[in-house]
SEROVEX-407487 format. One record per residue (C-alpha): residue in three letters; residue number from 1; y, x, z; chain. Coordinates in pm, whole numbers, plus 50000, padded with zeros to 5 digits. Example, Ala and Ser with C-alpha at 12.3 -4.5 7.8 and 13.67 -1.06 7.14 Angstrom:
2
(site Ala,1,(49550,51230,50780),A)
(site Ser,2,(49894,51367,50714),A)
! end
This chain:
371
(site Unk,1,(44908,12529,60218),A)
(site Unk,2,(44642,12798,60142),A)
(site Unk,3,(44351,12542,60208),A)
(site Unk,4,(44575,12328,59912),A)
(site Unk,5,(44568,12676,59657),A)
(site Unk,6,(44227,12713,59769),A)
(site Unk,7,(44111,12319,59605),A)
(site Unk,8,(44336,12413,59299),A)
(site Unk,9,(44153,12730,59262),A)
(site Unk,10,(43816,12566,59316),A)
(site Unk,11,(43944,12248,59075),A)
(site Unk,12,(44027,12546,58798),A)
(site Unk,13,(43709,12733,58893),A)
(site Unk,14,(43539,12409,58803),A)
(site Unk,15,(43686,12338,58492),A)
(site Unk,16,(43615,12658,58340),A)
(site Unk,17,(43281,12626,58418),A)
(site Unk,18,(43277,12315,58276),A)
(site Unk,19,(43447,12425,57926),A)
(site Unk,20,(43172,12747,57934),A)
(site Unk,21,(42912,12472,57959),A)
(site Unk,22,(43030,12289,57685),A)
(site Unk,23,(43116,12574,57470),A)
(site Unk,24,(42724,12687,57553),A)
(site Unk,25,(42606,12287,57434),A)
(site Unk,26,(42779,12352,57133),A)
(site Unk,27,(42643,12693,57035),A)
(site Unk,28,(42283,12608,57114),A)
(site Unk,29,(42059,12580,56772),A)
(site Unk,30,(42007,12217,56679),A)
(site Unk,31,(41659,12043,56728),A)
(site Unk,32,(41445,12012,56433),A)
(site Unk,33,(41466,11634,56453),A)
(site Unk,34,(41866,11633,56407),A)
(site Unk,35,(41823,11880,56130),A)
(site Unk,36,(41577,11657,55920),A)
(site Unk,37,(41794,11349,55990),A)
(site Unk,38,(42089,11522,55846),A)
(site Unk,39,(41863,11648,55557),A)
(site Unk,40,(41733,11306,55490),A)
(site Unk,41,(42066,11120,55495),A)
(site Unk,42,(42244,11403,55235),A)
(site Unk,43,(41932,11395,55024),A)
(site Unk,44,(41971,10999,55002),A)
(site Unk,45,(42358,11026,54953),A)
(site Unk,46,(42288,11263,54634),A)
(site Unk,47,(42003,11034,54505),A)
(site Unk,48,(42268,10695,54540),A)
(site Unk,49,(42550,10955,54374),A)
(site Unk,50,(42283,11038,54103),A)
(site Unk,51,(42180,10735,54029),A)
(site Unk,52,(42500,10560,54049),A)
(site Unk,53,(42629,10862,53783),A)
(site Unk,54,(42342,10893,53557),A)
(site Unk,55,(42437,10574,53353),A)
(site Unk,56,(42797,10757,53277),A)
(site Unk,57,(42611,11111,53240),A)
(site Unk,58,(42399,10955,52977),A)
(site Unk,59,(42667,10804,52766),A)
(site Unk,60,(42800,11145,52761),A)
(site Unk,61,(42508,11311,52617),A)
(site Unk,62,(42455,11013,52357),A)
(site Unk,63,(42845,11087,52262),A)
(site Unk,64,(42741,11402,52139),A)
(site Unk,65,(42455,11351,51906),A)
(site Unk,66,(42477,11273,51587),A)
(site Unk,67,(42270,11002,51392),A)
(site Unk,68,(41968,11248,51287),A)
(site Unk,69,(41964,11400,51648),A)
(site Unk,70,(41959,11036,51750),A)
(site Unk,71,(41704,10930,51517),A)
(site Unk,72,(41403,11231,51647),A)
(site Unk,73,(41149,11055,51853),A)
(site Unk,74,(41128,11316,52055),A)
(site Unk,75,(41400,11492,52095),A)
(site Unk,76,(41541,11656,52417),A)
(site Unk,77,(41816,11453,52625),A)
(site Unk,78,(42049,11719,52562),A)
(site Unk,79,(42227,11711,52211),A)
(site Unk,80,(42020,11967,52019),A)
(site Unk,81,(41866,12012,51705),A)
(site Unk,82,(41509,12130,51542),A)
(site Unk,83,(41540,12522,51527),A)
(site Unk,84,(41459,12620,51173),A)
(site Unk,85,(41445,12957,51003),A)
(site Unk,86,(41558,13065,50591),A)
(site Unk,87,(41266,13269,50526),A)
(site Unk,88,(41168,13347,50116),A)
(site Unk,89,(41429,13071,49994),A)
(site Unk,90,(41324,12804,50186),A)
(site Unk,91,(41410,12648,50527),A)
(site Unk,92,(41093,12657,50823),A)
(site Unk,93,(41040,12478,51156),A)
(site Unk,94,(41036,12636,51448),A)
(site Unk,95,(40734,12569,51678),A)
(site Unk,96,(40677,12717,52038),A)
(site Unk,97,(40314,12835,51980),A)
(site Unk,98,(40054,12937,52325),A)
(site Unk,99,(39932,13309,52249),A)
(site Unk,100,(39600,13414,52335),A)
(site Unk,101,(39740,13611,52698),A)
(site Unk,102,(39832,13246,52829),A)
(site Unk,103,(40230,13318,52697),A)
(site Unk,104,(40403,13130,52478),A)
(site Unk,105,(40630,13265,52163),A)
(site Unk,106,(40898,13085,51914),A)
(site Unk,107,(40752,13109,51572),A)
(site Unk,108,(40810,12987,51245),A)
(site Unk,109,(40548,12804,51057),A)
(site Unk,110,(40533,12949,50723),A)
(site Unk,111,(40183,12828,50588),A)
(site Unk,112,(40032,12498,50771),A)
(site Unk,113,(39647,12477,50759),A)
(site Unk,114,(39454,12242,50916),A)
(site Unk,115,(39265,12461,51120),A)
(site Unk,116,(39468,12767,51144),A)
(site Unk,117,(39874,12881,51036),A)
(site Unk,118,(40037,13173,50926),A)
(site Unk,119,(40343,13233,51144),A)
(site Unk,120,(40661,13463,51136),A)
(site Unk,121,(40892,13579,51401),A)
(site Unk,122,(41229,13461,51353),A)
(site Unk,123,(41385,13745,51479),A)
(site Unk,124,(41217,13953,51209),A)
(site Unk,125,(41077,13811,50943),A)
(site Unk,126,(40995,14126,50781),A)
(site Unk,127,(40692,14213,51018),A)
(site Unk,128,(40334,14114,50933),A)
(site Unk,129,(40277,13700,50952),A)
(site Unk,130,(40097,13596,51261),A)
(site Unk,131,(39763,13390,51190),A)
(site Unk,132,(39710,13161,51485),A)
(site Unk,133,(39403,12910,51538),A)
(site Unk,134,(39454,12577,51596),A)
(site Unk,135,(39595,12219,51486),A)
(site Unk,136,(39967,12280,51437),A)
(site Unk,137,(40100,11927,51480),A)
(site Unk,138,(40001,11946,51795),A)
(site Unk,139,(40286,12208,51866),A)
(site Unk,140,(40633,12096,52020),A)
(site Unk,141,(40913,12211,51780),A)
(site Unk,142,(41153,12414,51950),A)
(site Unk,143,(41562,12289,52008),A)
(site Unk,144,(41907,12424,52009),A)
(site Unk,145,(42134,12312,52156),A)
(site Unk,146,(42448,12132,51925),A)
(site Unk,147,(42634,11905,52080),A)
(site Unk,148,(42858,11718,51767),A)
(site Unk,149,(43207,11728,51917),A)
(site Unk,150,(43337,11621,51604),A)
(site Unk,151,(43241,11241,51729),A)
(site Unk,152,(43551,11235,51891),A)
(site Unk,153,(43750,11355,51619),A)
(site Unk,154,(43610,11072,51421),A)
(site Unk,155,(43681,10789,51663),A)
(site Unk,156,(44009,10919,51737),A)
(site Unk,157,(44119,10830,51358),A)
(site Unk,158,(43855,10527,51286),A)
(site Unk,159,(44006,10358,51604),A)
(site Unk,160,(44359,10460,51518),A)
(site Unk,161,(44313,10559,51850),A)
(site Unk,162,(44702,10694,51905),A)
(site Unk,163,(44830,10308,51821),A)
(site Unk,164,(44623,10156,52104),A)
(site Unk,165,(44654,10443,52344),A)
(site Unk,166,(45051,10356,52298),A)
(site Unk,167,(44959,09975,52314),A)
(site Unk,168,(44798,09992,52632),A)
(site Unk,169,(45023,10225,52839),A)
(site Unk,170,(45316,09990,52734),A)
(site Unk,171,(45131,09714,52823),A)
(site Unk,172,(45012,09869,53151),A)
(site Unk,173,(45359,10038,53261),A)
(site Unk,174,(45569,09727,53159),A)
(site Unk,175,(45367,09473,53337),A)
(site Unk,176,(45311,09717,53665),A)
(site Unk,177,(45696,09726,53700),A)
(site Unk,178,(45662,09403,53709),A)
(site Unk,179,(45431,09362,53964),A)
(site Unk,180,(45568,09594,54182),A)
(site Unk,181,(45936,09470,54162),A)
(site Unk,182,(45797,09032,54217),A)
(site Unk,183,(45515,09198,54471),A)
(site Unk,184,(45730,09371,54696),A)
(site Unk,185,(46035,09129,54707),A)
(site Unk,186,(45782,08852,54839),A)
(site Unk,187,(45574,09060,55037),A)
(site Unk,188,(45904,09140,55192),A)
(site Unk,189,(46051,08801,55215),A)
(site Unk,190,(45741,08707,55387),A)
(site Unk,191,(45713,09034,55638),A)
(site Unk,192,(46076,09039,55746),A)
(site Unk,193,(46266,08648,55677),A)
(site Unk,194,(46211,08375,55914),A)
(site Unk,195,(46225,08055,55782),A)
(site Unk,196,(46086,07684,55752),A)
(site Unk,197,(45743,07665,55610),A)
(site Unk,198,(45668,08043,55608),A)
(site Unk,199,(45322,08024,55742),A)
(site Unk,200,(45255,07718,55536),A)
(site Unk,201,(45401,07878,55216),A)
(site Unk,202,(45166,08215,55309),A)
(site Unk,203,(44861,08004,55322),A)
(site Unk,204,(44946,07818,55002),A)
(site Unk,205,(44989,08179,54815),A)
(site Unk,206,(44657,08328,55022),A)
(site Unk,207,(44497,08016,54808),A)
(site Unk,208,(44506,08089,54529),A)
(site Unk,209,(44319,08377,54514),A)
(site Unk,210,(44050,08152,54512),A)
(site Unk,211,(44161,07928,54208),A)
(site Unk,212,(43932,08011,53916),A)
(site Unk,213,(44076,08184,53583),A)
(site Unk,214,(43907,07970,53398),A)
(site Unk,215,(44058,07646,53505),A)
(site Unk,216,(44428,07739,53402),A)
(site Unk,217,(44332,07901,53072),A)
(site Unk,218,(44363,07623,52875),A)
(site Unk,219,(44711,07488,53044),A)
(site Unk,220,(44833,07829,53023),A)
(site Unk,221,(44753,07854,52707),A)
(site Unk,222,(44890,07516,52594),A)
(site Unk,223,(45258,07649,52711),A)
(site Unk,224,(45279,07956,52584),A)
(site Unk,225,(45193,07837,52231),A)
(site Unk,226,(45453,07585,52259),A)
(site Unk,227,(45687,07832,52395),A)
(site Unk,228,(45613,08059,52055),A)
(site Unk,229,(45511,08312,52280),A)
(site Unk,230,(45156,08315,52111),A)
(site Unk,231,(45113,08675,51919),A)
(site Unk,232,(45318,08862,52141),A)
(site Unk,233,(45325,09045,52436),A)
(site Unk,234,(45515,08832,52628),A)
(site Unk,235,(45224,08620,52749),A)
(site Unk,236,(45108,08911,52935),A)
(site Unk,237,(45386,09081,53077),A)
(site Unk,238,(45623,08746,53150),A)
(site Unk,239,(45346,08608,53436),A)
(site Unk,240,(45378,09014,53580),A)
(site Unk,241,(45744,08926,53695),A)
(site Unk,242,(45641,08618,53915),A)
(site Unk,243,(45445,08820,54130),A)
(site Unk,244,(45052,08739,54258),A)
(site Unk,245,(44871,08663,54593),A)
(site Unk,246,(44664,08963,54618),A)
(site Unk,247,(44933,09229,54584),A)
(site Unk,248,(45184,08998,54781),A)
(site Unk,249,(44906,09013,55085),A)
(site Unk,250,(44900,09454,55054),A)
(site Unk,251,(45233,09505,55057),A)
(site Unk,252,(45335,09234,55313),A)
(site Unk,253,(45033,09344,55548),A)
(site Unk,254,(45136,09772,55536),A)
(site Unk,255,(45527,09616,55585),A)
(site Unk,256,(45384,09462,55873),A)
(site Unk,257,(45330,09812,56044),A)
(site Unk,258,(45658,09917,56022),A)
(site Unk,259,(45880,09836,56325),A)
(site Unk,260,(46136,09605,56341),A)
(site Unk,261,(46346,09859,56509),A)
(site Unk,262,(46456,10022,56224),A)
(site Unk,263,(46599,09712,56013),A)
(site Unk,264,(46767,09620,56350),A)
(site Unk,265,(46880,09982,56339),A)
(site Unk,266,(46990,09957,55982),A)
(site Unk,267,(47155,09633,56048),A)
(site Unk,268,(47373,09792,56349),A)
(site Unk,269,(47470,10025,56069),A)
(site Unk,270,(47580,09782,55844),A)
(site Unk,271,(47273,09746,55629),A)
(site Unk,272,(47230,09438,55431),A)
(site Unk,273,(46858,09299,55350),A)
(site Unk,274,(46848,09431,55036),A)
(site Unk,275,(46995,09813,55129),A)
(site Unk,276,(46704,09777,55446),A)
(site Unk,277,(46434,09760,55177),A)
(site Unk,278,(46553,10011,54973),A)
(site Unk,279,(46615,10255,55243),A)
(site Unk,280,(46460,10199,55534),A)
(site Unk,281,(46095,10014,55409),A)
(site Unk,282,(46053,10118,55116),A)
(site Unk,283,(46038,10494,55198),A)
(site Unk,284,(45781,10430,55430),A)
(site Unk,285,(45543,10208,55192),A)
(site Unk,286,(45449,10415,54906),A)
(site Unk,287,(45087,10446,55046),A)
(site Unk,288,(45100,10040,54994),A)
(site Unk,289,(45289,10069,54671),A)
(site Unk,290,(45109,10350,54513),A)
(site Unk,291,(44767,10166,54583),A)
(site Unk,292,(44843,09864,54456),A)
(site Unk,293,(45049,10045,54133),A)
(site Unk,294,(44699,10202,54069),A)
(site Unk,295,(44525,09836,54115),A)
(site Unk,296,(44747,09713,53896),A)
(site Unk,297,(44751,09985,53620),A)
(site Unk,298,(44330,09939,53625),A)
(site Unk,299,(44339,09611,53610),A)
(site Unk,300,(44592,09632,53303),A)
(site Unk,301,(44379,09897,53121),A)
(site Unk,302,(44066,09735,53142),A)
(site Unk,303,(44196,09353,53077),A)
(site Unk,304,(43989,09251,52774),A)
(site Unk,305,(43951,08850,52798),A)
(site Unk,306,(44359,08782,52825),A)
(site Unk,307,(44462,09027,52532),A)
(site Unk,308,(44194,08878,52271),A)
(site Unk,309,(44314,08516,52348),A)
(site Unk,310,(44691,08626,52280),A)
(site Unk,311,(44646,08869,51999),A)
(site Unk,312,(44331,08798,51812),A)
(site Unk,313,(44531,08781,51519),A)
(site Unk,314,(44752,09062,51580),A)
(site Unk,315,(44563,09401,51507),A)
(site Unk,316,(44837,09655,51580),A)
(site Unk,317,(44971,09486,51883),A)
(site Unk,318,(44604,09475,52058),A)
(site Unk,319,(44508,09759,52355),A)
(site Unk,320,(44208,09982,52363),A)
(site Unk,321,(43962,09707,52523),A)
(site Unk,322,(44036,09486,52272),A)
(site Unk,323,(44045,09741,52009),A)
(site Unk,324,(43736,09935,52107),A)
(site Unk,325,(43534,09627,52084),A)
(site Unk,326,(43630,09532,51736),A)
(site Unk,327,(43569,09909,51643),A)
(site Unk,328,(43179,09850,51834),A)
(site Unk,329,(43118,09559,51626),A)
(site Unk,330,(43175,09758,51266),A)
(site Unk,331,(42984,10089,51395),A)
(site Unk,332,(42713,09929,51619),A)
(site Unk,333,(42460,10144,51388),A)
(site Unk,334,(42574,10508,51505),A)
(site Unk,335,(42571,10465,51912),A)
(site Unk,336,(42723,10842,51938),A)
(site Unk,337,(43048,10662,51805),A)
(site Unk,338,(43048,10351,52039),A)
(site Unk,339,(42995,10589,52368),A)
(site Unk,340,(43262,10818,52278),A)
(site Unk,341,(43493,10577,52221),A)
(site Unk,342,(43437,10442,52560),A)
(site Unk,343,(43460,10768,52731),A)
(site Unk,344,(43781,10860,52583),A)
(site Unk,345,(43907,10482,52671),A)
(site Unk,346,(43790,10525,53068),A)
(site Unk,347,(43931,10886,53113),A)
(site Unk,348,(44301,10839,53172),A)
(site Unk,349,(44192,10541,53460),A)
(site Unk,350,(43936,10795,53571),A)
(site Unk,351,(44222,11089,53624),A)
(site Unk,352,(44472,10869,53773),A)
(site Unk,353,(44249,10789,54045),A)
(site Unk,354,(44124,11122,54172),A)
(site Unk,355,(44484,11270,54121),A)
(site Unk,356,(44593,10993,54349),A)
(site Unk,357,(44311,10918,54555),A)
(site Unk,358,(44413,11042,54901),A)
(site Unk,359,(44702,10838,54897),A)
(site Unk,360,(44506,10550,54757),A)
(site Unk,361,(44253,10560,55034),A)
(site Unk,362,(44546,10550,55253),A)
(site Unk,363,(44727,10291,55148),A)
(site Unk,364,(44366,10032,55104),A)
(site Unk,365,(44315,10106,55496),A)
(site Unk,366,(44615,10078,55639),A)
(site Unk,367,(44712,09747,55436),A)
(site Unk,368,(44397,09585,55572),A)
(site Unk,369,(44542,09632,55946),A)
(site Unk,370,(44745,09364,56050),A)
(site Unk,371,(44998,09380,56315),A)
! end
């Protein structure tokens, strides 16, 4: 008996030794090589974030200029303007101007020469002109900044911005309901039923994924202007309610995961198909319903190609891509209007997805794992 304590002692002896050890691994400094491989692979993260972001940063700053501020050679990348000073009556440039000590001052050129000017100091005018020596065109003019948030203003009533905002979010809700109502009956049809020609039926679906848009356009097309549906929304949000591979394959593949315990569970309990889904799956798919919801909604926002074929000729029933391009097309001469307008179309998709981006993430990985 005490030889058997004394092992456990030893054993415990042991494995304290072994946690000090590993606690005194973990606190020892790390080597200069793992320090300059971390370095190395944040600084190339932030150089692929930067450059993958500059492009949108950019478009930004160009929102915010206006068509002088756009039309200065060389003018900063910020939105600013030439400083300029009211001095006797009459407006001056503002130049930054090297001193004599190696400095440099903002001054305002009051008398050009060729070979020498007569400067001021804008924050006092009043004190004796400075006479400087040298060519002053070769002086940079100094900028402040003025970003023209008024842009926005302007799109927001050239557009008639409110009208497709509304067209788009109806369009968008409307046919994601849709989606998610066809989606998740099939997906669950296919996860849960056993019947003849499942797998074959599956496969058929998987397919076409891969059938090109472009070959049904014109059949598609064809019916709905015989059906009178041409000019209308229904075109776009009928299709929604007949559900589509890719969402079909999320949904079915996260339903997958959940155990067929609990519908046999449910079923003891007198649950019918129907009640199981609503109660016992459902709950436990909103990862899978919430990603593909936000697929969906994306998709719907940014659909351009299907909305001009169905309402070219219907102005107030068109959404923002549709709309935004028309409004391109009459103001391609003032860029500051054409990037704003696209900013202020891409925020709302923008939002959604970091508001719901853990869940999101979530859903995208787990609906990938089959079971």
């Amino acid at each position: 008996m005490a030889s058997g304590v004394g092992r456990l002692e030893a054993v415990a002896a042991g494995g304290e030794l072994a946690g000090v050890t590993r606690s005194r691994r973990s606190l020892r400094p790390r080597r200069p090589r793992d320090a300059v491989k971390s370095f190395a692979l944040t600084f190339a993260i932030v150089a692929v974030l930067a450059a993958f972001l500059s492009p949108m940063v950019r478009s930004a700053l160009v929102s915010l200029k206006t068509p002088d501020q756009l039309s200065e050679t060389n003018a900063p990348l910020l939105p600013s303007l030439p400083r300029q000073l009211e001095y006797q009556g009459k407006s001056v440039d503002i130049y930054v101007v090297p001193m004599p000590d190696g400095s440099s001052r903002q001054l305002a050129l009051v008398k050009p020469g060729r070979t020498q000017s007569t400067f001021v100091d804008p924050a006092d005018p009043a004190l004796a002109p400075i006479v400087w020596q040298g060519a002053w065109r070769t002086l940079d003019r100094a900028w402040q900044l003025a970003p023209a948030w008024q842009n926005y203003v302007d799109v927001w009533n050239l557009i008639d911005f409110p009208r497709l905002l509304f067209n788009t979010v109806a369009l968008a809700l409307i046919s994601m309901v849709g989606t998610l109502v066809s989606c998740t009956l099939v997906a669950y049809g296919f996860a849960r039923f056993r019947f003849p020609g499942r797998s074959l039926l599956f496969t058929i679906l998987i397919a076409t994924i891969f059938l090109p848009g472009a070959v049904t356009i014109i059949p598609t097309y064809t019916m709905f202007a015989k059906l009178g549906w041409v000019g209308t929304w229904l075109p776009l949000l009928v299709p929604t309610f007949f559900a589509n591979a890719f969402d079909v394959f999320l949904i079915r593949q996260y339903f997958l995961t959940i155990p067929r315990e609990m519908d046999e569970a449910a079923a003891i309990d007198g649950a019918g198909p129907f009640r199981t889904l609503v109660s016992v799956i459902l709950p436990q798919a909103w990862p899978a319903i919430i990603a593909v919801a936000i697929f969906h909604l994306v998709y719907a926002w940014n659909d351009f190609f299907n909305p001009l074929i169905y309402l070219s000729t219907r102005p107030e029933l068109q959404p923002l891509a549709v709309g935004l391009q028309r409004f391109n097309g009459i103001h391609y001469r003032n860029p500051a209007y054409v990037q704003a307008g696209t900013l202020m179309t891409m925020l709302i998709p923008v939002v959604l997805f970091l508001v719901f981006q853990r869940v999101f993430t979530r859903g995208v990985v787990i609906t990938g794992v089959d079971k």
